[in-house]
C-alpha positions as CSV (number, residue, x, y, z in Angstrom):
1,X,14.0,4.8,0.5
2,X,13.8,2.0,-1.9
3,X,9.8,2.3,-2.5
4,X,9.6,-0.3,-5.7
5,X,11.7,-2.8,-3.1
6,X,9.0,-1.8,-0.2
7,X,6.6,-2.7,-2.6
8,X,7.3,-6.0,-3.2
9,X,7.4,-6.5,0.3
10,X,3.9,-5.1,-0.1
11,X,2.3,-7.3,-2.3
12,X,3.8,-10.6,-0.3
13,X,1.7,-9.5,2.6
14,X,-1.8,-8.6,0.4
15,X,-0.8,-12.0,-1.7
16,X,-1.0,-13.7,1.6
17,X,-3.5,-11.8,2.9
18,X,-1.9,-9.9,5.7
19,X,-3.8,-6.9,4.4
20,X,-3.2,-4.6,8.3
21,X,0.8,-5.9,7.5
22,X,1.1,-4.5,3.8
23,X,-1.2,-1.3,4.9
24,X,1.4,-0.6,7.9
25,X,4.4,-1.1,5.8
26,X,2.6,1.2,3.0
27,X,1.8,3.7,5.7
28,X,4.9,3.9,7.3
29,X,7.0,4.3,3.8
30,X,4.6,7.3,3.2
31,X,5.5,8.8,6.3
32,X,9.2,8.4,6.0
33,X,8.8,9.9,2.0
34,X,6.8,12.7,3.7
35,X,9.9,12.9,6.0
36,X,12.4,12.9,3.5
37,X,10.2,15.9,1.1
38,X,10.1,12.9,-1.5
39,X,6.9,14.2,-3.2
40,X,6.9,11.2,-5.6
41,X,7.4,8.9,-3.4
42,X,4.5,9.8,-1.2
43,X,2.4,10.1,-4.8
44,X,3.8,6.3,-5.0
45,X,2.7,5.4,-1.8
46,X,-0.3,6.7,-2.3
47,X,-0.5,4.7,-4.9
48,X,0.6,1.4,-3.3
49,X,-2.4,2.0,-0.4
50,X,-5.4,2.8,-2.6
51,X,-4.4,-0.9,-4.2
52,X,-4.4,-2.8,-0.9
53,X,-8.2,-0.8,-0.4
54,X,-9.1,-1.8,-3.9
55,X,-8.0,-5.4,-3.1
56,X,-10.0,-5.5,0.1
57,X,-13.0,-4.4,-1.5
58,X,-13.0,-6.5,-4.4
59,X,-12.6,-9.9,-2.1
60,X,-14.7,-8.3,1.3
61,X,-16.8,-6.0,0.0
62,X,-20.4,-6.2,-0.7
63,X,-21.2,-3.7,-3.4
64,X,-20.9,-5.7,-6.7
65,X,-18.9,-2.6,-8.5
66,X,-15.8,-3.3,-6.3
């Protein structure tokens, strides 16, 4: 799996604000990665999904240290 390509598919969808698209697509690379025993890609992943929860929170959230 291509994750850096999957990620810019990513980040269209959060620019766009599709945030349950880009969290689906994140979610479902993870899994394959977790399929395939690619450790850094699930790391990457990982990466890619705490990003679309830090963008939520900073334009949703309520707590002014988000």
């Amino acid at each position: 799996m291509d994750i850096e390509l999957e990620a810019g598919r990513i980040q269209d969808f959060v620019e766009r604000g599709n945030f349950h698209a880009a969290y689906n697509i994140a979610l479902s690379a993870l899994n394959q990665c977790r399929r395939e025993l690619d450790q850094p890609g699930v790391d990457r992943c990982i990466d890619i999904i705490r990003g679309i929860v830090d963008t939520l929170a900073a334009e949703f959230g309520s707590r002014p240290d988000r």
